[in-house]
N, C-alpha and C positions, 0 to 999 in steps of 0.2 A: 202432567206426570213429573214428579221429583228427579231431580238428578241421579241421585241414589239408585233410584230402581231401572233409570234409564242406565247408567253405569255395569249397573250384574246384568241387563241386557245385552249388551255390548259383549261382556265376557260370555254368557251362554251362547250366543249367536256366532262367534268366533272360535270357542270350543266345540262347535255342530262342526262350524267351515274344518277344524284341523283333523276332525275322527273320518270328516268324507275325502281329505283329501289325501289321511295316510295310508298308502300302501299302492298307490297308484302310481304307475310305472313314469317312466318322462315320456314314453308313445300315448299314454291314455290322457295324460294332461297339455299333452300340446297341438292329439289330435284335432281336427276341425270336419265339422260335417261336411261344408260345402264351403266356397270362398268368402261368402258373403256371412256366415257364421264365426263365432269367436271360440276359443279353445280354454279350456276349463284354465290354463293357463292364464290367457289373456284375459279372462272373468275377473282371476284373482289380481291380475295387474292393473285390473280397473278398480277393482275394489281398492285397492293401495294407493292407485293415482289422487281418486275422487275421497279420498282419508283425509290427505294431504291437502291439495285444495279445500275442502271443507273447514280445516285448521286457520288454512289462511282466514278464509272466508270468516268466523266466527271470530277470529284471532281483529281481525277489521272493523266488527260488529261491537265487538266489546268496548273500540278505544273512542264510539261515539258517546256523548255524554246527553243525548237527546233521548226521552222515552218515546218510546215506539208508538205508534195508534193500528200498528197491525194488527188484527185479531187472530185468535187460533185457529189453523186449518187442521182440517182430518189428513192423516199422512196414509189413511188403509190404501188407497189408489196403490203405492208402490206396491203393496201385497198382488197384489191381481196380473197375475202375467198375461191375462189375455189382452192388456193391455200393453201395446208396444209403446216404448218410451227411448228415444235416440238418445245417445251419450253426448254430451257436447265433445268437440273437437279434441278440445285439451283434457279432457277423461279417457280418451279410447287410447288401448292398448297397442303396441307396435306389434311384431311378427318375431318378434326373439324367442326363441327356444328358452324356454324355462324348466331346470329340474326343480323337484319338491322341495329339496332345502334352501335355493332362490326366493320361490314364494314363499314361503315361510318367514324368510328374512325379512322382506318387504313389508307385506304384513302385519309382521312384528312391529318394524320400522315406524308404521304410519300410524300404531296403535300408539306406539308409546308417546308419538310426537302429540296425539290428541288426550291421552292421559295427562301426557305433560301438563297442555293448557290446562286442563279442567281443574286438574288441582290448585294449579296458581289461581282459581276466582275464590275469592275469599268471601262474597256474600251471590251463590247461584242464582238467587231472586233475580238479579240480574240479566239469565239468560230469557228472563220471561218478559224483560222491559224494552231488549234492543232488539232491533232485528237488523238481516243483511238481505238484498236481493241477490236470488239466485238466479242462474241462465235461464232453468227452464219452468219453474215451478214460483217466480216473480219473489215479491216480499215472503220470507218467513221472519220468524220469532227467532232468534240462537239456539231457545230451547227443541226447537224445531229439527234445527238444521242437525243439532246433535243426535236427537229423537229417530232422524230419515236414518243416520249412519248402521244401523242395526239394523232398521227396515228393509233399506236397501241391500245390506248382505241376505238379508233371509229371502229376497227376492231372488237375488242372485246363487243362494242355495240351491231354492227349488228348479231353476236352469238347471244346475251342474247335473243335480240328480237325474232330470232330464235326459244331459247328457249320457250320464254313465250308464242309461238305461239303453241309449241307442249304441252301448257297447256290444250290448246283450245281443 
C-alpha cells in the first residue's frame, strides 16, 4: 500500500472517530462498563498514547541505514475484535476524566506529530526497506507500523460503537 492512500486513510478513519464522538456528553465518554473495561474516553487516550509511541517507534526505524529482510505481514488480525489483544503497559490509558474537547486535543496532538514525520521522508520507498520491532506483534516493515495506525483506530471504532450501544 502507498503512502498516499495509507495517509486519506488515516484522515477518513479519524474523521469516522470525530462524527462518533461529537455530541457525547462527558457521563457517555468517560463511562465504563464494569472495572476491568475502558471508557470511550480512555479508548481515545490510547489511541493518542499508542500515536505517539508509534512516531517514536518509526521515527527509530528510519535512522537505521540497514535494509530490512522482514517480509510483509497481513495487518486484517487488528480488524477482528473477537480477537482480544492486550495494550502494553505504556499504551493503556489512566483513569482521568476527559471532556470531548481534551480528546480532541490529544488526538489532534498525536496526529500532527505523525504528519509531521511522514512529511519529513523525502523518499517513502523507505518505509518499505526498514523495519522496527514492536512489543507485541514482533518485526514490522515502517510501512507497517503506519499502515496498523488506522487499522487499529477502526478497531477501536467498532469498540466505541459497541460501547454507545450499551448506552441504549
Amino acid at each position: 500500500m502507498e503512502l498516499q492512500e495509507i495517509k486519506q486513510n488515516l484522515i477518513e478513519t479519524r474523521v469516522e472517530l470525530f462524527g462518533i464522538l461529537n455530541g457525547l456528553t462527558g457521563e457517555q465518554l468517560n463511562k465504563r462498563k464494569d472495572e476491568s473495561s475502558w471508557s470511550i474516553a480512555q479508548v481515545c487516550q490510547h489511541l493518542s498514547k499508542t500515536e505517539e509511541l508509534y512516531v517514536l517507534a518509526i521515527r527509530t526505524g528510519l535512522q537505521s541505514n540497514e535494509e530490512s529482510l522482514v517480509g510483509n505481514k497481513s495487518l486484517d488480525f487488528l480488524l477482528d475484535r473477537s480477537q482480544k489483544i492486550d495494550a502494553p503497559e505504556i499504551a493503556k490509558p489512566t483513569d482521568e476524566y476527559l471532556q470531548y474537547q481534551a480528546i480532541i486535543e490529544r488526538l489532534n496532538h498525536s496526529r500532527q506529530q505523525l504528519l509531521e514525520l511522514l512529511n519529513t521522508i523525502e523518499d517513502p520507498s523507505v518505509l518499505s526497506k526498514r523495519h522496527f520491532k514492536h512489543p507485541v506483534f514482533k518485526e514490522m516493515l515502517l510501512i507497517e507500523w503506519v499502515q496498523s495506525i488506522y487499522m487499529h483506530e477502526q478497531r477501536h471504532i467498532k469498540q466505541i460503537h459497541e460501547m454507545i450501544d450499551g448506552f441504549k
